[in-house]
C-alpha positions as CSV (number, residue, x, y, z in Angstrom):
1,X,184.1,54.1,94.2
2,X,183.1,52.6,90.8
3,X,180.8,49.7,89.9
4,X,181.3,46.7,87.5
5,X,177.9,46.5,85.0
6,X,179.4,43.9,82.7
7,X,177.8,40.4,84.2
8,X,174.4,42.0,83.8
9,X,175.4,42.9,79.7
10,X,174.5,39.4,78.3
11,X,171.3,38.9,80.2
12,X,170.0,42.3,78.9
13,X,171.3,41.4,75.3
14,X,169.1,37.8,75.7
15,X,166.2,39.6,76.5
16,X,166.0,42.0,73.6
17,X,166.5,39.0,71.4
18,X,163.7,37.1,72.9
19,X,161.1,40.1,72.1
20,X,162.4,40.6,68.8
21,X,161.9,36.6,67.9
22,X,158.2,36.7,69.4
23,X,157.9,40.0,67.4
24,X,158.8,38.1,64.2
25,X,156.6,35.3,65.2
26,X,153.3,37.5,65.5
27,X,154.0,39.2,62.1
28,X,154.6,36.2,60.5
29,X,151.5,35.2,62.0
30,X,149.2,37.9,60.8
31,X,151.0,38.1,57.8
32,X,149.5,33.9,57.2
33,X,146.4,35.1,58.3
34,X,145.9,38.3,56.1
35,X,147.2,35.7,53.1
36,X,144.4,33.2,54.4
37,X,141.8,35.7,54.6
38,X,142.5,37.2,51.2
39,X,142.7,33.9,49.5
40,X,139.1,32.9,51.0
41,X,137.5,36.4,50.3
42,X,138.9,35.9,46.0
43,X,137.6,32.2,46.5
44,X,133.8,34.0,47.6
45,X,134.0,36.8,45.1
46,X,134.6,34.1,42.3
47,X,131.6,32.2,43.7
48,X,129.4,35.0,43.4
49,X,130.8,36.3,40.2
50,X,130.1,32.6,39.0
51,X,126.5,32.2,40.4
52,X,125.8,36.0,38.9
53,X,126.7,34.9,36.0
54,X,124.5,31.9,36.0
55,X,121.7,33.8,36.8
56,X,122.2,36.5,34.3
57,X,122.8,33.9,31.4
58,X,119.5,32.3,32.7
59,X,118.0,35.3,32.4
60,X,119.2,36.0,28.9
61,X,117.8,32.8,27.8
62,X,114.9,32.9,29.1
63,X,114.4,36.3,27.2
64,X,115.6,34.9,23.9
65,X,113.2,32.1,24.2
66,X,110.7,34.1,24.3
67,X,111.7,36.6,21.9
68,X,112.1,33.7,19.8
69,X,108.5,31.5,20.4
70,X,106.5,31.5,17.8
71,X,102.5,30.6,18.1
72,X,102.4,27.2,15.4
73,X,98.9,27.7,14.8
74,X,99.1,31.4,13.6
75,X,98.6,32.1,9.5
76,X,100.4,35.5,8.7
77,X,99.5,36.0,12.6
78,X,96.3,35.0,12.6
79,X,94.0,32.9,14.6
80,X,91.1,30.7,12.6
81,X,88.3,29.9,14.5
82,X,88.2,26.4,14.7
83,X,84.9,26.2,17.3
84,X,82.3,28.9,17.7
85,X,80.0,27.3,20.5
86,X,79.6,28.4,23.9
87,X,81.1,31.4,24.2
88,X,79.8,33.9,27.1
89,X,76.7,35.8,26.9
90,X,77.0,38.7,26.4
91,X,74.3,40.0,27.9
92,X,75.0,38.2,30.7
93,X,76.5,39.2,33.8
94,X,80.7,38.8,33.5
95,X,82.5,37.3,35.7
96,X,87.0,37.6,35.5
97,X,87.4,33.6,35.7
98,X,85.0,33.3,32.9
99,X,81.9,32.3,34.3
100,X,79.0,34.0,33.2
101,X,76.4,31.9,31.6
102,X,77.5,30.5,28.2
103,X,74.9,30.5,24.6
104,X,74.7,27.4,22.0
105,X,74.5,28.8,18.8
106,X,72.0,26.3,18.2
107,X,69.9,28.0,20.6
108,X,70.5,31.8,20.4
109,X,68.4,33.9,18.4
110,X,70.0,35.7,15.6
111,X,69.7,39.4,15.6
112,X,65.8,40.0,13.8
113,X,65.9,40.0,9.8
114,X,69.4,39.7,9.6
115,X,71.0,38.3,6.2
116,X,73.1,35.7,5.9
117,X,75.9,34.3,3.1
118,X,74.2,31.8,1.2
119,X,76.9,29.9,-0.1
120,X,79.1,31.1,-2.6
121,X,81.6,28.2,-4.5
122,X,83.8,29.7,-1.2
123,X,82.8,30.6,2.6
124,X,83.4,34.8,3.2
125,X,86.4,35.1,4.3
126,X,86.3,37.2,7.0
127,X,89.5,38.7,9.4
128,X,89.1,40.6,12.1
129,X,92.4,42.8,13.9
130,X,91.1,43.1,17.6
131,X,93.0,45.2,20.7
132,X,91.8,43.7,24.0
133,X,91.7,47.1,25.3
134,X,89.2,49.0,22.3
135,X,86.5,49.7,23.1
136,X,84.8,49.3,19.3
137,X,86.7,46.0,19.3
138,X,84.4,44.6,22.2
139,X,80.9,46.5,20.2
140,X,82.2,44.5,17.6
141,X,82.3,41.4,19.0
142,X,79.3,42.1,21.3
143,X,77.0,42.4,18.3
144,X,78.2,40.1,16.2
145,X,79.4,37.0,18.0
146,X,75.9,35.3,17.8
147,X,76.0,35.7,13.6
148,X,79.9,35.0,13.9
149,X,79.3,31.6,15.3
150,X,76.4,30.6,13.0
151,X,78.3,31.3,9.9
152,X,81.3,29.3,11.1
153,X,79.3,26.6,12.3
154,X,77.2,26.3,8.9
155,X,80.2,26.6,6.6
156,X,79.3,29.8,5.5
157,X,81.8,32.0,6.6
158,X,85.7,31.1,7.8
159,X,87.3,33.7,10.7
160,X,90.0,34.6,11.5
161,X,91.4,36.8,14.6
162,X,94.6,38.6,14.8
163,X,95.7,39.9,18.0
164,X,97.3,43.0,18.1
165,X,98.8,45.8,20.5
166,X,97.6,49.2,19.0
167,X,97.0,50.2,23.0
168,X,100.1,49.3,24.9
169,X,100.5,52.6,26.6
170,X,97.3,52.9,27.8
171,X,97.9,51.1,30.7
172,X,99.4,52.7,33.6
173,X,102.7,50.9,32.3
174,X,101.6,47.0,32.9
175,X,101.1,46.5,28.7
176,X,98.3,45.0,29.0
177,X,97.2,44.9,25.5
178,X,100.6,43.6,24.2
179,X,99.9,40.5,27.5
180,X,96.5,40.0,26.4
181,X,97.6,39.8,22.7
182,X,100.1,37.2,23.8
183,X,97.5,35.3,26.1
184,X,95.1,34.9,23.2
185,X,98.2,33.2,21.4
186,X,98.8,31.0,24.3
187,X,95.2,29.7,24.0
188,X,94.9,29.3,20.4
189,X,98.1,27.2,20.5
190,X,97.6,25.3,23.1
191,X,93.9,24.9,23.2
192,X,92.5,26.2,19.8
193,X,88.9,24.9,20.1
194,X,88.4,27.3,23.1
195,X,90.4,30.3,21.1
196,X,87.0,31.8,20.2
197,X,85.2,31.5,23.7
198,X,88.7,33.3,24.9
199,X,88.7,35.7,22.7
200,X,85.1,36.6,23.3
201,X,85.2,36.7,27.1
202,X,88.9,39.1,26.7
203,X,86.8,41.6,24.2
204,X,83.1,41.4,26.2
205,X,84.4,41.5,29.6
206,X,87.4,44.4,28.7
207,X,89.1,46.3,31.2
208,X,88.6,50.1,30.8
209,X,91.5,52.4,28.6
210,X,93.9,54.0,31.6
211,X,93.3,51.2,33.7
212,X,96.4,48.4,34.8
213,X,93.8,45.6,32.8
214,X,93.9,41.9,34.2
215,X,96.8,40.8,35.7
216,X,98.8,38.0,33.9
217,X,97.2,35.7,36.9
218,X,93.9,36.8,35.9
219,X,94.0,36.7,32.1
220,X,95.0,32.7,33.0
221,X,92.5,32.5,35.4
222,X,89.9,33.8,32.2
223,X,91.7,31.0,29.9
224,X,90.5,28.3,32.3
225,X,87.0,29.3,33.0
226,X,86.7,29.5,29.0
227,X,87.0,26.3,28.9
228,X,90.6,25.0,28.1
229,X,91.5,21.8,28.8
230,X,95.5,21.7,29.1
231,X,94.9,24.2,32.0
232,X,98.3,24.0,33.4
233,X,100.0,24.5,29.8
234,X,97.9,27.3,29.0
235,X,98.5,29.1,32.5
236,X,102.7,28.7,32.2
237,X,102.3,29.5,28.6
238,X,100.1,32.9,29.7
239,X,102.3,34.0,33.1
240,X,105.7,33.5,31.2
241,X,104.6,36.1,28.9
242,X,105.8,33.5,26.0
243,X,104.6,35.4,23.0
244,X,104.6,38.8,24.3
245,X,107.1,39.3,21.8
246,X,105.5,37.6,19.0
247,X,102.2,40.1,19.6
248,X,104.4,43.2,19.2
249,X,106.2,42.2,15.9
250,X,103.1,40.9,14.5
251,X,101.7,44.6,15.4
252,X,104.5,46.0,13.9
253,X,104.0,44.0,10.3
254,X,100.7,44.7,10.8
255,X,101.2,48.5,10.9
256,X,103.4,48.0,7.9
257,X,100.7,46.1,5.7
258,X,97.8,43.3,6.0
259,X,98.4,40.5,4.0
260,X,96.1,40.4,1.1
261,X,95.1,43.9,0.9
262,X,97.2,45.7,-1.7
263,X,99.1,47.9,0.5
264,X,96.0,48.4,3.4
265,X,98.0,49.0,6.5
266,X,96.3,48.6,10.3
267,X,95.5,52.2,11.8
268,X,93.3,51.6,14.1
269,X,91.1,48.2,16.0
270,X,89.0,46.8,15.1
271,X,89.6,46.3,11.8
272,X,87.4,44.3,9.6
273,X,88.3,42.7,6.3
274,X,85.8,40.6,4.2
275,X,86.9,38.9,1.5
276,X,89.4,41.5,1.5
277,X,87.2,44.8,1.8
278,X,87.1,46.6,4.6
279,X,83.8,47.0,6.7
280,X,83.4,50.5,7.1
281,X,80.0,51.0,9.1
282,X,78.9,51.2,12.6
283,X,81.1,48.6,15.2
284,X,77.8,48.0,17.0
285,X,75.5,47.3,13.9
286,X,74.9,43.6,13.4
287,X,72.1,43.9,10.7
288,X,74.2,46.6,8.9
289,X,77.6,44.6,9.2
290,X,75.6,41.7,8.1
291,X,74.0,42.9,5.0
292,X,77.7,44.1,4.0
293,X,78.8,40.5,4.4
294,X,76.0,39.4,1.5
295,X,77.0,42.1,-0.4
296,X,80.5,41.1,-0.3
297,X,79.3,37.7,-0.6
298,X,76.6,38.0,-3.5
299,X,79.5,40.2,-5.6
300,X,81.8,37.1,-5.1
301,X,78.7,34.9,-6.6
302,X,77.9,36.8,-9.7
303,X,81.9,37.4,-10.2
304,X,82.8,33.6,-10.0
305,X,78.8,32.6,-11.1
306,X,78.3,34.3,-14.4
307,X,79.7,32.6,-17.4
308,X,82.0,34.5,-20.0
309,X,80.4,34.7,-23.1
310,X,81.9,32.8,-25.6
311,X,82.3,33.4,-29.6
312,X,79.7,31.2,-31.7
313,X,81.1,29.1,-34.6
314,X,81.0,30.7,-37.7
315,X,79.4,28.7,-40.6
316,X,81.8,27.6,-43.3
317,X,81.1,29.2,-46.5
Protein backbone atom coordinates (compact mmCIF):
# COMPACT_ATOMS: atom_id res chain seq x y z
CA UNK A 1 0.00 0.00 0.00
CA UNK A 2 1.53 3.28 -1.05
CA UNK A 3 1.86 6.67 0.75
CA UNK A 4 1.09 10.25 -0.44
CA UNK A 5 4.50 12.69 0.47
CA UNK A 6 3.33 15.68 -1.46
CA UNK A 7 1.58 17.93 1.47
CA UNK A 8 4.87 17.67 3.35
CA UNK A 9 6.87 19.15 -0.25
CA UNK A 10 6.15 22.85 0.33
CA UNK A 11 7.03 22.94 3.99
CA UNK A 12 10.42 21.22 3.34
CA UNK A 13 11.04 23.70 0.28
CA UNK A 14 10.13 26.82 2.97
CA UNK A 15 12.61 25.62 5.27
CA UNK A 16 15.63 25.43 2.91
CA UNK A 17 14.73 28.89 1.81
CA UNK A 18 14.63 30.28 5.34
CA UNK A 19 18.46 28.95 6.04
CA UNK A 20 19.64 30.10 2.83
CA UNK A 21 18.17 33.86 3.57
CA UNK A 22 19.84 33.81 7.19
CA UNK A 23 22.93 32.37 5.35
CA UNK A 24 22.91 35.50 3.08
CA UNK A 25 22.23 37.63 5.97
CA UNK A 26 25.44 36.50 8.04
CA UNK A 27 27.78 36.96 4.96
CA UNK A 28 26.48 40.02 4.24
CA UNK A 29 27.11 40.72 7.66
CA UNK A 30 30.78 39.85 7.96
CA UNK A 31 31.26 40.97 4.61
CA UNK A 32 30.22 44.93 6.35
CA UNK A 33 32.28 44.12 9.01
CA UNK A 34 35.53 42.92 7.25
CA UNK A 35 34.84 46.33 4.97
CA UNK A 36 34.53 48.23 8.47
CA UNK A 37 37.52 46.78 9.85
CA UNK A 38 39.63 47.36 6.85
CA UNK A 39 38.58 50.90 6.40
CA UNK A 40 39.52 51.70 10.23
CA UNK A 41 42.93 49.66 10.16
CA UNK A 42 44.02 52.14 6.46
CA UNK A 43 42.50 55.07 8.64
CA UNK A 44 45.33 53.97 11.61
CA UNK A 45 48.09 53.14 9.30
CA UNK A 46 47.69 56.73 7.66
CA UNK A 47 47.77 58.08 11.17
CA UNK A 48 50.92 56.57 11.98
CA UNK A 49 52.42 57.03 8.61
CA UNK A 50 51.42 60.80 9.17
CA UNK A 51 52.77 61.20 12.74
CA UNK A 52 56.15 59.16 11.49
CA UNK A 53 56.52 61.42 9.18
CA UNK A 54 56.19 64.32 11.54
CA UNK A 55 58.60 63.01 13.60
CA UNK A 56 61.12 62.20 10.97
CA UNK A 57 60.77 65.72 9.33
CA UNK A 58 61.34 67.03 12.97
CA UNK A 59 64.15 65.19 13.19
CA UNK A 60 65.62 66.29 9.85
CA UNK A 61 65.33 69.81 10.94
CA UNK A 62 66.56 69.62 13.89
CA UNK A 63 69.78 68.19 12.24
CA UNK A 64 69.92 70.78 9.52
CA UNK A 65 69.71 73.40 12.13
CA UNK A 66 72.45 72.45 13.57
CA UNK A 67 74.47 71.52 10.65
CA UNK A 68 73.62 74.91 9.77
CA UNK A 69 74.39 77.13 13.28
CA UNK A 70 77.08 79.14 13.07
CA UNK A 71 79.00 80.59 16.35
CA UNK A 72 78.57 84.80 15.55
CA UNK A 73 81.34 85.58 17.58
CA UNK A 74 83.97 83.32 15.81
CA UNK A 75 86.83 85.14 13.37
CA UNK A 76 87.99 82.53 10.75
CA UNK A 77 86.79 80.10 13.81
CA UNK A 78 88.33 81.63 16.37
CA UNK A 79 87.52 82.74 19.79
CA UNK A 80 89.16 86.28 21.16
CA UNK A 81 89.59 86.56 24.60
CA UNK A 82 87.57 89.16 25.68
CA UNK A 83 88.22 88.70 29.74
CA UNK A 84 91.13 86.92 31.31
CA UNK A 85 90.28 87.16 35.18
CA UNK A 86 89.34 84.46 37.34
CA UNK A 87 89.92 81.62 35.74
CA UNK A 88 90.70 78.29 37.93
CA UNK A 89 93.79 77.64 39.66
CA UNK A 90 95.57 75.52 38.38
CA UNK A 91 97.19 74.31 41.03
CA UNK A 92 94.25 74.01 42.77
CA UNK A 93 92.20 71.07 43.40
CA UNK A 94 89.46 70.59 40.23
CA UNK A 95 86.36 70.11 40.64
CA UNK A 96 83.68 68.94 37.25
CA UNK A 97 81.15 71.93 38.02
CA UNK A 98 83.96 74.25 38.03
CA UNK A 99 84.62 75.03 41.45
CA UNK A 100 88.02 74.95 42.45
CA UNK A 101 89.36 78.20 43.77
CA UNK A 102 89.69 80.92 41.17
CA UNK A 103 93.27 83.56 40.74
CA UNK A 104 92.94 87.51 40.02
CA UNK A 105 95.57 88.23 37.67
CA UNK A 106 96.09 91.14 39.73
CA UNK A 107 97.16 88.98 42.42
CA UNK A 108 98.96 85.89 40.93
CA UNK A 109 102.54 85.83 40.70
CA UNK A 110 103.94 85.65 37.33
CA UNK A 111 106.23 82.80 36.67
CA UNK A 112 109.97 84.23 38.24
CA UNK A 113 112.06 86.43 35.54
CA UNK A 114 109.75 85.97 32.92
CA UNK A 115 109.69 88.62 29.90
CA UNK A 116 107.09 90.36 28.86
CA UNK A 117 105.89 92.36 25.34
CA UNK A 118 106.64 95.80 25.95
CA UNK A 119 104.52 97.42 23.60
CA UNK A 120 105.08 97.33 20.03
CA UNK A 121 102.83 100.16 17.69
CA UNK A 122 100.51 96.52 17.90
CA UNK A 123 99.72 93.95 20.80
CA UNK A 124 101.42 90.15 19.81
CA UNK A 125 99.00 88.57 18.21
CA UNK A 126 98.83 85.35 19.53
CA UNK A 127 96.35 82.11 18.42
CA UNK A 128 96.35 79.20 19.93
CA UNK A 129 94.50 75.68 18.21
CA UNK A 130 93.56 73.67 21.39
CA UNK A 131 91.83 69.83 21.52
CA UNK A 132 90.08 69.39 24.90
CA UNK A 133 91.42 66.01 24.97
CA UNK A 134 95.58 66.77 24.48
CA UNK A 135 97.37 66.39 26.79
CA UNK A 136 100.18 69.24 25.73
CA UNK A 137 97.12 71.46 25.05
CA UNK A 138 96.24 71.43 28.94
CA UNK A 139 100.69 71.87 29.78
CA UNK A 140 100.05 74.64 27.61
CA UNK A 141 97.50 76.31 29.17
CA UNK A 142 98.63 75.18 32.64
CA UNK A 143 101.84 77.12 32.42
CA UNK A 144 100.86 79.92 30.67
CA UNK A 145 97.43 81.02 31.61
CA UNK A 146 98.82 83.32 34.52
CA UNK A 147 101.15 85.33 31.70
CA UNK A 148 98.14 84.77 29.10
CA UNK A 149 95.84 86.84 31.27
CA UNK A 150 98.33 89.67 32.14
CA UNK A 151 99.20 90.33 28.67
CA UNK A 152 95.51 90.58 27.73
CA UNK A 153 94.68 92.48 30.56
CA UNK A 154 97.62 95.11 29.96
CA UNK A 155 97.07 95.45 26.30
CA UNK A 156 99.96 93.77 25.42
CA UNK A 157 99.05 90.82 23.74
CA UNK A 158 95.40 89.99 21.90
CA UNK A 159 94.32 85.92 22.05
CA UNK A 160 92.64 84.11 20.30
CA UNK A 161 91.39 80.22 20.78
CA UNK A 162 90.24 77.93 18.11
CA UNK A 163 88.61 74.89 19.08
CA UNK A 164 89.25 71.94 17.23
CA UNK A 165 88.60 68.03 17.04
CA UNK A 166 92.07 66.43 16.18
CA UNK A 167 90.90 63.57 18.92
CA UNK A 168 87.41 62.54 18.06
CA UNK A 169 88.17 58.89 18.09
CA UNK A 170 89.70 58.70 21.19
CA UNK A 171 86.84 58.41 23.00
CA UNK A 172 85.22 55.08 23.38
CA UNK A 173 82.83 56.47 20.59
CA UNK A 174 81.00 59.49 22.67
CA UNK A 175 83.26 62.34 20.45
CA UNK A 176 84.04 64.07 23.09
CA UNK A 177 86.48 66.38 21.58
CA UNK A 178 84.25 67.35 18.58
CA UNK A 179 81.25 68.05 22.01
CA UNK A 180 83.74 69.88 23.84
CA UNK A 181 84.88 71.86 20.74
CA UNK A 182 81.19 72.73 20.26
CA UNK A 183 80.64 73.57 24.06
CA UNK A 184 83.46 76.07 24.00
CA UNK A 185 81.50 77.69 20.99
CA UNK A 186 78.31 77.71 22.95
CA UNK A 187 80.09 79.73 25.75
CA UNK A 188 81.92 82.11 23.66
CA UNK A 189 78.59 82.98 21.96
CA UNK A 190 76.57 83.13 24.45
CA UNK A 191 78.63 84.30 27.30
CA UNK A 192 81.96 85.50 25.84
CA UNK A 193 83.48 87.17 28.97
CA UNK A 194 83.57 83.70 30.71
CA UNK A 195 84.95 81.98 27.21
CA UNK A 196 88.46 82.07 28.78
CA UNK A 197 87.59 80.81 32.38
CA UNK A 198 85.71 77.91 30.18
CA UNK A 199 88.27 77.20 28.25
CA UNK A 200 90.75 77.05 31.09
CA UNK A 201 88.82 74.82 33.35
CA UNK A 202 87.98 72.24 29.79
CA UNK A 203 92.02 72.13 29.15
CA UNK A 204 93.27 72.06 33.17
CA UNK A 205 90.63 69.82 34.36
CA UNK A 206 90.83 67.21 30.94
CA UNK A 207 89.52 63.91 30.84
CA UNK A 208 92.15 61.29 30.12
CA UNK A 209 92.76 60.06 26.03
CA UNK A 210 90.50 56.46 25.80
CA UNK A 211 88.25 57.73 28.24
CA UNK A 212 84.12 58.60 27.38
CA UNK A 213 85.28 62.49 28.57
CA UNK A 214 82.34 64.60 30.31
CA UNK A 215 79.13 64.01 29.43
CA UNK A 216 77.27 66.76 27.47
CA UNK A 217 75.36 67.24 31.13
CA UNK A 218 78.62 67.69 32.65
CA UNK A 219 80.54 69.95 30.14
CA UNK A 220 77.14 72.32 30.94
CA UNK A 221 77.37 71.78 34.32
CA UNK A 222 81.44 73.13 33.94
CA UNK A 223 79.89 76.17 31.74
CA UNK A 224 77.92 77.31 34.87
CA UNK A 225 80.38 76.90 37.54
CA UNK A 226 82.73 79.04 35.19
CA UNK A 227 80.89 81.63 35.66
CA UNK A 228 78.19 82.21 32.80
CA UNK A 229 75.50 84.13 33.42
CA UNK A 230 72.73 83.11 30.68
CA UNK A 231 72.93 79.69 32.33
CA UNK A 232 69.94 78.22 30.78
CA UNK A 233 71.03 79.46 27.15
CA UNK A 234 74.33 78.20 27.56
CA UNK A 235 73.19 74.63 28.91
CA UNK A 236 70.37 74.18 25.77
CA UNK A 237 73.00 75.59 23.57
CA UNK A 238 75.73 72.81 25.03
CA UNK A 239 73.17 69.51 25.39
CA UNK A 240 71.68 70.20 21.79
CA UNK A 241 75.09 69.67 20.52
CA UNK A 242 74.34 73.12 18.34
CA UNK A 243 77.76 73.52 16.90
CA UNK A 244 78.95 70.09 16.88
CA UNK A 245 78.94 70.50 13.37
CA UNK A 246 80.46 73.84 13.10
CA UNK A 247 83.69 72.32 15.29
CA UNK A 248 84.20 69.58 12.69
CA UNK A 249 84.26 71.76 9.51
CA UNK A 250 86.21 74.34 11.21
CA UNK A 251 88.70 71.21 11.96
CA UNK A 252 88.52 70.31 8.62
CA UNK A 253 89.57 73.97 7.11
CA UNK A 254 91.87 73.92 9.69
CA UNK A 255 93.63 70.72 8.50
CA UNK A 256 93.48 72.31 5.03
CA UNK A 257 95.28 75.69 6.06
CA UNK A 258 95.47 78.40 9.07
CA UNK A 259 94.58 81.66 8.01
CA UNK A 260 97.47 83.87 7.91
CA UNK A 261 100.15 81.43 7.60
CA UNK A 262 101.18 80.99 3.98
CA UNK A 263 100.08 77.55 3.53
CA UNK A 264 100.77 76.27 7.49
CA UNK A 265 98.24 73.53 7.85
CA UNK A 266 97.07 72.19 11.64
CA UNK A 267 98.91 68.63 12.35
CA UNK A 268 98.71 68.35 15.57
CA UNK A 269 97.22 70.48 19.21
CA UNK A 270 98.27 72.62 20.56
CA UNK A 271 99.31 74.72 18.05
CA UNK A 272 100.82 78.04 18.77
CA UNK A 273 101.03 81.00 16.38
CA UNK A 274 102.53 84.35 17.32
CA UNK A 275 102.33 87.04 15.16
CA UNK A 276 102.17 84.41 12.78
CA UNK A 277 105.30 82.07 13.72
CA UNK A 278 104.84 79.11 15.22
CA UNK A 279 106.10 78.39 18.81
CA UNK A 280 108.14 75.45 18.54
CA UNK A 281 109.58 74.77 22.27
CA UNK A 282 108.51 72.94 25.22
CA UNK A 283 104.29 73.05 25.88
CA UNK A 284 105.12 73.24 29.67
CA UNK A 285 107.84 76.02 29.49
CA UNK A 286 106.41 79.44 30.41
CA UNK A 287 109.77 81.37 30.68
CA UNK A 288 110.87 79.77 27.34
CA UNK A 289 107.43 80.40 25.55
CA UNK A 290 107.71 83.74 27.01
CA UNK A 291 110.96 84.90 25.90
CA UNK A 292 109.86 83.63 22.28
CA UNK A 293 106.93 86.02 22.53
CA UNK A 294 109.57 89.12 23.03
CA UNK A 295 111.44 87.85 20.38
CA UNK A 296 108.61 87.82 18.18
CA UNK A 297 107.64 90.90 19.63
CA UNK A 298 111.07 92.97 19.69
CA UNK A 299 111.51 91.71 15.72
CA UNK A 300 108.02 93.36 15.14
CA UNK A 301 109.60 96.64 16.94
CA UNK A 302 112.75 97.09 15.02
CA UNK A 303 110.78 95.96 11.73
CA UNK A 304 107.98 98.62 12.04
CA UNK A 305 110.57 101.03 14.53
CA UNK A 306 113.57 101.64 12.39
CA UNK A 307 113.30 104.33 9.85
CA UNK A 308 114.24 103.76 5.99
CA UNK A 309 117.05 105.70 5.15
CA UNK A 310 116.29 108.19 2.91
CA UNK A 311 118.50 109.94 -0.11
CA UNK A 312 119.97 113.44 0.95
CA UNK A 313 119.46 116.40 -1.46
CA UNK A 314 122.04 116.88 -3.76
CA UNK A 315 123.42 120.51 -3.87
CA UNK A 316 122.68 122.33 -7.15
CA UNK A 317 125.70 122.99 -9.05
Amino acid sequence: MSHDQSPNVPAERDRREAVREKAQQVKAKQTRWRIARRSLLGVGAVAVIAVGAVGVSAALNSREARSQALPDTATDDGFVVTSATGVADPLADQTVDGSAATMSTDAAPSPAATPEPTGTAAPVDIRVYVDYMSTEAHEFQAANATQLSKWVDDGAATLTYYPVAMLTSKSNGTKYSLRAAGAAACVATHASDRFFAYNHELLTNQPAVDSDGYSDQQLADMAQGAGVSDVATVRDCIEDETYTSWAKAATDRAIKGLPGTDGHALTATPTVLVNGTEYVGNMDDAKEFAQFVLTVDSNAYYSTATPTPTPSATPAG
